[in-house]
C-alpha positions in Angstrom: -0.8 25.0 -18.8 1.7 22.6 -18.4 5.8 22.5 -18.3 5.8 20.2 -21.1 3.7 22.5 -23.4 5.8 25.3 -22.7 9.4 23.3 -23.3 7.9 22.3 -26.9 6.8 26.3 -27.8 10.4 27.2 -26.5 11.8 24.3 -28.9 9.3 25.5 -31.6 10.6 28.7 -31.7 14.3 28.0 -31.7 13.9 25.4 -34.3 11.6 27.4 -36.3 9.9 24.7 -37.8 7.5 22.2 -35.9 9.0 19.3 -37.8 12.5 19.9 -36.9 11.2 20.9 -33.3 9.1 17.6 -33.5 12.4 15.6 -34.3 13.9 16.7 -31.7 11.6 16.2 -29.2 11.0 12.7 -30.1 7.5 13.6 -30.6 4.9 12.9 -33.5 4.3 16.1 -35.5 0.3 16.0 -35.6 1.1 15.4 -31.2 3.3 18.5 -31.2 1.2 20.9 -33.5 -1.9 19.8 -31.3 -0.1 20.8 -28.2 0.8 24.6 -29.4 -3.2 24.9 -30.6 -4.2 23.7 -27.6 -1.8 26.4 -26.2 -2.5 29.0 -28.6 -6.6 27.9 -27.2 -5.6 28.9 -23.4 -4.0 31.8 -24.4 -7.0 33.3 -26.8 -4.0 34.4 -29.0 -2.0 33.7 -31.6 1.3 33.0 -30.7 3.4 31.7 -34.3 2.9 32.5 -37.7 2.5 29.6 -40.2 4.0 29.5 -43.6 4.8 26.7 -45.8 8.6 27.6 -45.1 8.2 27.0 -41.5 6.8 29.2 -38.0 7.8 32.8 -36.7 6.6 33.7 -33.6 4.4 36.8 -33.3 4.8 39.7 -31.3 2.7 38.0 -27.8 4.8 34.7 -28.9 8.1 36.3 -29.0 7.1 37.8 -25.0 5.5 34.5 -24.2 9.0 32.9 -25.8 11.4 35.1 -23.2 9.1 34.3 -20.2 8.5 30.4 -21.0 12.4 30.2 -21.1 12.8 31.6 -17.6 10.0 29.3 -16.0 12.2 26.6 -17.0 15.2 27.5 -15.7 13.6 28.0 -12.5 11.9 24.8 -13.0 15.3 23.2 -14.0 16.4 24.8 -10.5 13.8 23.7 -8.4 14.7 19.9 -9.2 18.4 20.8 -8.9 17.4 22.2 -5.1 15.1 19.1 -4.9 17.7 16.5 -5.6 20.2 18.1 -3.3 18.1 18.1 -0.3 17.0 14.4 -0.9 14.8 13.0 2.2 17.1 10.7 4.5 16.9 9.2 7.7 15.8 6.3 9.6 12.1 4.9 9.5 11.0 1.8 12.0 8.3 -0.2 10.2 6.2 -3.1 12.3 4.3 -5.7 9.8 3.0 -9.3 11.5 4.2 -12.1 9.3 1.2 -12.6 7.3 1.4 -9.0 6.4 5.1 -9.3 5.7 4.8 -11.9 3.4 3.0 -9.9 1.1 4.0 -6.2 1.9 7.4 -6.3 3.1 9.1 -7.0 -0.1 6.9 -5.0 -2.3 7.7 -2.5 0.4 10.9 -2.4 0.7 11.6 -1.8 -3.1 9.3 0.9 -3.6 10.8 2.8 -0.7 14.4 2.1 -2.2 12.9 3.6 -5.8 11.5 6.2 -4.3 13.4 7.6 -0.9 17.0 5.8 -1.1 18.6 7.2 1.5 15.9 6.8 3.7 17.1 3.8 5.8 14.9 1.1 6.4 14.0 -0.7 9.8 11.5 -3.3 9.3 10.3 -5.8 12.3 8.3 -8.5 12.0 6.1 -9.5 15.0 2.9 -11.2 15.9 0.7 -7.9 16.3 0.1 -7.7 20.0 3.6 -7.5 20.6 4.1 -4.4 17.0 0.6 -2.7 19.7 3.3 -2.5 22.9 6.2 -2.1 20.7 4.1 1.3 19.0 3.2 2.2 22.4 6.7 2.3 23.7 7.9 4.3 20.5 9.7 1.6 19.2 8.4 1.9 15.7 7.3 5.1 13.6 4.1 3.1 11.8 2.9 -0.5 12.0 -0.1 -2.7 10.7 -2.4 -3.7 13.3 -5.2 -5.7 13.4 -6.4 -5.2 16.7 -10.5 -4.7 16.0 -11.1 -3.0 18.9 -8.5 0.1 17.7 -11.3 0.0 15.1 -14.1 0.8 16.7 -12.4 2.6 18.9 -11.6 4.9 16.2 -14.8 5.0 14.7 -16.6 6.0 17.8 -13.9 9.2 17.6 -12.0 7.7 20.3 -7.9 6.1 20.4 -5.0 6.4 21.8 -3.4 9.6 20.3 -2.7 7.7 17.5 -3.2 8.4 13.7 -4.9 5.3 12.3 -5.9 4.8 9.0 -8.0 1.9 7.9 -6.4 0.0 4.8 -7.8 -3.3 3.8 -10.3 -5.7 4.8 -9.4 -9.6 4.6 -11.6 -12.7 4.0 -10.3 -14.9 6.7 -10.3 -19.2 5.9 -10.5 -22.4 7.8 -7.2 -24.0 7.3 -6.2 -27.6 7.5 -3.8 -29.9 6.4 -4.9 -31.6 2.8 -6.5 -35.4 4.3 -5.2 -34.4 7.8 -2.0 -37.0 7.3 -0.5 -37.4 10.8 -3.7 -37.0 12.8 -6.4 -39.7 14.2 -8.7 -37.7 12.0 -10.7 -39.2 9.0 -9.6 -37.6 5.9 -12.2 -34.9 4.4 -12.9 -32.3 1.4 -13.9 -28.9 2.5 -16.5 -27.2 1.7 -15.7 -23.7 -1.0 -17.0 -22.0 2.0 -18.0 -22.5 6.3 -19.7 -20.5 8.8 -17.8 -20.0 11.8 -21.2 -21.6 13.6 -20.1 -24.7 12.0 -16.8 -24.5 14.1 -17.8 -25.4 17.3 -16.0 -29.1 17.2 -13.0 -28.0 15.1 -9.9 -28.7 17.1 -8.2 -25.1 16.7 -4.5 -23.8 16.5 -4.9 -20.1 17.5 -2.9 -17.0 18.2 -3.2 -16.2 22.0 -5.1 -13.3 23.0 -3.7 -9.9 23.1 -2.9 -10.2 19.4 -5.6 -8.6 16.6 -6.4 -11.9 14.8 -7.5 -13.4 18.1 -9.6 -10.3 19.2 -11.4 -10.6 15.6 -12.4 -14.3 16.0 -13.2 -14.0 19.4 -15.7 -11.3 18.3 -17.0 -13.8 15.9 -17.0 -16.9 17.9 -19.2 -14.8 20.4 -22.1 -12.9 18.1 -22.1 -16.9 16.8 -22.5 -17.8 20.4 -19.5 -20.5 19.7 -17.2 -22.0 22.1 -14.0 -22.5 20.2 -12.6 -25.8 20.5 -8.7 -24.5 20.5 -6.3 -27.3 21.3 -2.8 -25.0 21.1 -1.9 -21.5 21.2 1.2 -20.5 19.5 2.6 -16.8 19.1 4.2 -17.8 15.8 2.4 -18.1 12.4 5.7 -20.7 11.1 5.0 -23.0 14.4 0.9 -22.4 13.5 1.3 -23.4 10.2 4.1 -26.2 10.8 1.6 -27.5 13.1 -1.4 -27.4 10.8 1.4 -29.1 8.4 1.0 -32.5 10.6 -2.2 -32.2 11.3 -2.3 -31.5 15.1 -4.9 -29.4 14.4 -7.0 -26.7 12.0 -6.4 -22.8 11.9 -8.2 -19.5 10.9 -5.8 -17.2 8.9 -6.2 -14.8 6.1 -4.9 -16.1 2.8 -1.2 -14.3 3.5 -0.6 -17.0 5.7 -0.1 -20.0 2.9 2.1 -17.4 1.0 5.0 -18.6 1.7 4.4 -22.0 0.7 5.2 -22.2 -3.0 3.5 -25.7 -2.9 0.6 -24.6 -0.6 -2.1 -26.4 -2.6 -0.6 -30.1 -1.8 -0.3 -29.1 1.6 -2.8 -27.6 2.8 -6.6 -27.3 2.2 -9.3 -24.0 3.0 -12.8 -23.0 3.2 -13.8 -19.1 3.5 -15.3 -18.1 6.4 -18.9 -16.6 4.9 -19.2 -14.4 8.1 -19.3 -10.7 7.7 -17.8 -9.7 11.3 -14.8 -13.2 10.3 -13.0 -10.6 8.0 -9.6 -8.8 9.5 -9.3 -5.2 9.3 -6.1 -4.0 8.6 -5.3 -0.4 10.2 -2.3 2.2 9.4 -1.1 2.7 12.8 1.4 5.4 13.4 2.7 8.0 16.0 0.7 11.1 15.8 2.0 13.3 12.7 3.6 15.7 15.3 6.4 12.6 16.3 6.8 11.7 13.3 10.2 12.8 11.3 9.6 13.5 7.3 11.4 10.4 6.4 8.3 8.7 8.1 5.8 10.3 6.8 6.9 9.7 3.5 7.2 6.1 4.4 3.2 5.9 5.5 2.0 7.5 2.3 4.6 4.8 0.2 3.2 1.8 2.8 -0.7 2.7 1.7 0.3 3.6 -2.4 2.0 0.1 -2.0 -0.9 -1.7 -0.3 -3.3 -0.2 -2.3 -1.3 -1.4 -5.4 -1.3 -4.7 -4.5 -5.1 -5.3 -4.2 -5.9 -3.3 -7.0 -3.5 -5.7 -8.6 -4.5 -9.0 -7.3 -1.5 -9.7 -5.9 -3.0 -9.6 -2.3 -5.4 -12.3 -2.6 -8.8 -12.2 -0.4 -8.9 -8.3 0.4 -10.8 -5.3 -0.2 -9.6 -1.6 -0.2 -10.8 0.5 3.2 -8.9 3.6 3.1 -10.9 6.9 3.3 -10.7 9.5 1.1 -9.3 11.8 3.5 -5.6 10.2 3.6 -2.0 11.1 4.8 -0.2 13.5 2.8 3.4 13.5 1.4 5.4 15.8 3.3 6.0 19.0 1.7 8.7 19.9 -0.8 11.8 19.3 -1.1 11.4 16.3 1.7 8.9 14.9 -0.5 10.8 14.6 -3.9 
C-alpha cells in the first residue's frame, strides 16, 4: 500500500466522483480507477459503491476514509519535521585531478540538490598526498588508488578504514600526436599495447608513493619490465604539459585528457590490454564511527554519483566494482 493510493481514495471520496477526483489530481481516469481496484484487491473488500451518478463509500470505506486522512497528516508532519531538521555541516572531500575532472563537478551539484546546507570542502591532490592527508584526519572520505589498500582489504586486512571499491579503469599509453617538439620519428599507435611492449618508451610518471605508480609498478614487474621513465612529476597539468611537447610518453586513465576540449589534435593513445594495467578506484573514508551525518550522506551521494556516470557513459574507460553490501544513508531526519 502506498501514500499515493491512499491520497486518491481520500480525494475519491470527498469528490464523490472518480472523474472529478481524477481532474483534480491531474490523473487519467482509467489510471485512478485502476489504483482504487488495485486497493480495493489488497484490502479483499469493497470499499465505494458505483453508480452511474457517481461513488459512495461503504461502511469499511467510510472507516478506511477517517484513518487514510490521519496517515496523511502524519505523513504531511513527518516531512514538515524532516525539512526543519535539514542535514548541515561541513564535509572534507579528497579527489586526485583525474578523478576531479570528472567527479568533482557532477559532485558538487548533486550534493547542492540534495544536502544544501551541507558545506562542501573539496581538495584536489595527487593521491599519495589525499593517503597522508586521510591518515592525519584531514579529510572525512577521499578516492584512492593505492592497489595495495586493495588487497589489503581483500585479504580482510586495512588500516581502520572503511573502503569501498568503486570503479575499475582501462589505463592508456599517452603521447603527443607525431611527437612535435621531440628527436622522435613521428608514429601512429596501435588501438591497443601491452605494457611488455613498453620497455624502450621514454616515460613521464607519477613518483612512487602515489596509487597510479604502485599500479604500474605491479604491472611493469609481473611483465618483468624495466620502465624506461625519463621525469617524475607530482602534477598531472605538468605531466600532461610535458607530454604536450613531447618530452616524453605517459600511462593515465582516460580522465586525464578531460580537460582538453581539443584532446584528439593533441594528443594520441593506445589501451593498455593488460588485466593487472587497470586502476582500481576505492571509497576511502574514516571509520563510520568518526564520521558526522553530513559525511555519511556525502559517501552514499559520492558512489550514487560515480555510479551514475558510468552507467551513463560519461566516465569513459571504467567499469562498476562496488559490492552489494554498500554504505547506508544516515537515518532519518539527517537523511532527508
Amino acid at each position: 500500500m502506498e501514500l499515493r493510493q491512499l491520497r486518491y481514495f481520500v480525494r475519491v471520496v470527498e469528490r464523490g466522483s472518480i472523474s472529478r477526483a481524477a481532474l483534480d489530481l491531474d490523473v487519467v481516469q482509467s489510471a485512478l480507477s485502476q489504483q482504487i481496484t488495485r486497493l480495493e484487491s489488497e484490502l479483499s473488500t469493497r470499499l465505494l459503491h458505483r453508480t452511474p451518478q457517481g461513488v459512495t463509500p461503504t461502511e469499511a470505506g467510510v472507516a478506511f476514509f477517517r484513518e487514510a486522512q490521519l496517515t496523511l497528516r502524519h505523513a504531511q508532519q513527518a516531512v514538515r519535521a524532516a525539512q526543519q531538521a535539514r542535514l548541515s555541516g561541513s564535509v572534507t572531500v579528497g579527489l586526485a585531478p583525474t578523478t576531479s575532472a570528472v567527479l568533482g563537478l557532477p559532485l558538487m551539484r548533486a550534493m547542492r540538490a540534495r544536502y544544501p546546507d551541507v558545506r562542501l570542502h573539496m581538495v584536489e591532490s595527487m593521491s599519495g598526498h589525499l593517503t597522508a592527508m586521510l591518515n592525519a584526519r584531514q579529510l572525512d572520505l577521499a578516492v584512492l588508488f593505492d592497489s595495495r589498500l586493495h588487497q589489503a582489504r581483500q585479504a580482510g586486512g586495512g588500516r581502520g578504514w572503511e573502503i569501498l571499491p568503486l570503479l575499475e579503469e582501462d589505463l592508456f599509453l599517452i603521447c603527443a600526436r607525431g611527437d612535435s617538439g621531440s628527436a622522435r620519428a613521428p608514429r601512429q599507435l596501435p588501438a591497443s599495447v601491452a605494457v611488455a611492449d613498453l620497455g624502450e618508451e621514454p616515460l613521464i610518471l607519477p613518483t612512487g608513493p602515489h596509487g597510479l605508480r604502485s599500479t604500474l609498478d605491479t604491472a611493469f614487474a609481473r611483465a618483468r619490465v624495466d620502465p624506461h621513465v625519463v621525469m617524475e612529476v607530482d602534477s598531472l597539468a605538468m605531466v600532461m604539459a610535458a607530454v604536450d611537447a613531447g618530452l616524453g610518453s605517459t600511462v593515465q586513465p582516460w580522465a586525464a585528457m578531460g580537460r582538453y576540449p581539443d584532446a584528439p589534435a593533441r594528443f594520441q593513445w593506445a589501451r593498455l590490454a593488460d588485466a593487472p594495467a587497470r586502476r582500481v578506484n576505492l571509497l576511502c573514508s574514516l571509520g563510520d564511527e568518526e564520521l558526522s551525518p553530513a559525511a555519511l550522506a556525502t559517501r552514499v551521494v559520492l558512489r550514487d554519483t560515480a555510479r551514475t556516470l558510468v552507467d551513463e557513459g560519461l566516465w569513459p574507460g571504467t567499469a562498476w566494482l562496488a559490492e552489494t553490501t554498500e554504505p547506508e544513508t544516515p537515518e532519518a531526519p539527517e537523511a532527508l
